[in-house]
C-alpha positions in Angstrom: 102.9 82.1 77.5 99.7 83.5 79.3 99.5 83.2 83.2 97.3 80.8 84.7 95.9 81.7 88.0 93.7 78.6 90.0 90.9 80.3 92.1 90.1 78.4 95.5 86.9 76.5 96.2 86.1 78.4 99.3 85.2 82.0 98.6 85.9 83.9 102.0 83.5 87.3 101.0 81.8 88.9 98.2 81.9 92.5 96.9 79.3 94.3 94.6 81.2 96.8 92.3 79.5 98.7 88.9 82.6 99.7 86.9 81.9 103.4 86.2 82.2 104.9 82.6 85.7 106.8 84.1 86.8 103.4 84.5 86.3 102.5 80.8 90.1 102.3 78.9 90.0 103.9 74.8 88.8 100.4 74.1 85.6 101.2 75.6 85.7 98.7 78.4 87.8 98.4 81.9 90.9 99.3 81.8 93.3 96.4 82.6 94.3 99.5 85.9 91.3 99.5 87.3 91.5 95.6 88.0 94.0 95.9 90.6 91.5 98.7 92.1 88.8 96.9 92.3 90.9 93.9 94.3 91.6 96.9 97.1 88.1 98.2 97.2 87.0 94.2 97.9 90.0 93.6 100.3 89.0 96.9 102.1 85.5 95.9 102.6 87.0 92.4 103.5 89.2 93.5 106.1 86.6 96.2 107.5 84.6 93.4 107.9 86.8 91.9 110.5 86.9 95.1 111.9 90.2 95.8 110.4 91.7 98.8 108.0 94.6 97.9 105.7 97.2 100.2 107.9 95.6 98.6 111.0 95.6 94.6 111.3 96.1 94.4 114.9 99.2 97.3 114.6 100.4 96.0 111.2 100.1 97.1 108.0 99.1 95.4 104.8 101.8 95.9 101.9 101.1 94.2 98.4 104.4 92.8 97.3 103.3 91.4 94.0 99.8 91.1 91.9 99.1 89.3 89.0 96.2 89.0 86.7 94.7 86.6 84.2 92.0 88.3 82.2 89.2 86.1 80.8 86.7 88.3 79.4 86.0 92.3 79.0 83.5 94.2 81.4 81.7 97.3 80.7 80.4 100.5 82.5 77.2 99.5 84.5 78.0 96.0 84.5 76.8 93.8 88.0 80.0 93.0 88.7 80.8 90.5 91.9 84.6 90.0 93.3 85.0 86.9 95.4 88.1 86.4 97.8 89.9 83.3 98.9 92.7 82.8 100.8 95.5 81.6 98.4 97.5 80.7 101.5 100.1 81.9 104.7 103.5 82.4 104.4 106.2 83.7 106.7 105.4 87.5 106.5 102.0 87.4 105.0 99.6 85.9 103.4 98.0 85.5 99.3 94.7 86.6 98.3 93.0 85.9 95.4 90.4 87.4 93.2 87.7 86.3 91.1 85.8 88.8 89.6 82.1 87.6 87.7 79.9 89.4 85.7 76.5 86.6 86.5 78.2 83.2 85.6 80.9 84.3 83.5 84.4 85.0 85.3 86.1 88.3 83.7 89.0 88.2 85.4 91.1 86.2 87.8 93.8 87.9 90.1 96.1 86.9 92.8 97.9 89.2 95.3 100.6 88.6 97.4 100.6 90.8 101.0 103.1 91.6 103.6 102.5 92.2 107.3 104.4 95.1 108.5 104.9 96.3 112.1 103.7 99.5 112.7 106.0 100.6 115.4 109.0 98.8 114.4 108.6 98.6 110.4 109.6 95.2 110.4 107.9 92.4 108.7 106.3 89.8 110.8 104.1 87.1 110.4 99.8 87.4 110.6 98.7 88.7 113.1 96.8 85.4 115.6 93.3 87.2 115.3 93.2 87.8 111.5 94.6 83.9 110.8 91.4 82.8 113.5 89.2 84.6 111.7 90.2 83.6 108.1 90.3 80.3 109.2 86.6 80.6 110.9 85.5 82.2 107.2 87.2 79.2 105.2 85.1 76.5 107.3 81.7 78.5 106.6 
């Protein structure tokens, strides 16, 4: 049975990315790897955004604890492509973000991830920081 992944209406930011031909698998397309890549450039950019790094969300890092993807159609080297974020929503230590990635109107690939917030002086997980849940929750009103 394939995995079905729901993508939220309210896209929280946008990323440009042009697959590259190293990204390209023997298939002569992505490779199914370079998905989950392209998810950390776009949370990156996201999170830099807020003025944020993934080892620094208000002296927490971000851990991915699971990721799945639902692949709906092949993209190529020098393809436009766009991925969209949305929050796919809180939980005790963290938070789920999802990933649509479109190639004009057609959606190549759907992706969820699920992160962990992790105290940088103590190691232990701990729940969102108050600024980054304020600020998603600003983005999801816009």
């Amino acid at each position: 049975m394939r995995i079905r992944l729901e993508f939220p209406e309210t896209v929280l930011f946008s990323f440009p990315i042009r697959p590259r031909v190293t990204d390209m698998n023997y298939a002569d397309h992505v490779g199914n790897d370079r998905f989950l890549i392209y998810a950390q450039e776009a949370r990156a950019a996201w999170l830099a955004a807020m003025d944020y790094r993934e080892i620094n969300v208000e002296g927490c890092t971000t851990i991915v604890a699971d990721a799945a993807i639902q692949f709906l159609a092949e993209a190529f080297a020098g393809d436009e492509l766009t991925v969209e974020l949305a929050l796919g929503g809180w939980h005790k230590y963290g938070f789920d973000l999802m990933y649509r990635i479109v190639r004009g109107d057609d959606v190549v690939a759907i992706m969820k991830t699920a992160l962990l917030m992790k105290d940088n002086v103590t190691g232990a997980l701990v729940a969102p920081p108050e600024g980054l849940v304020r600020q998603v929750k600003a983005l999801e009103v816009h």
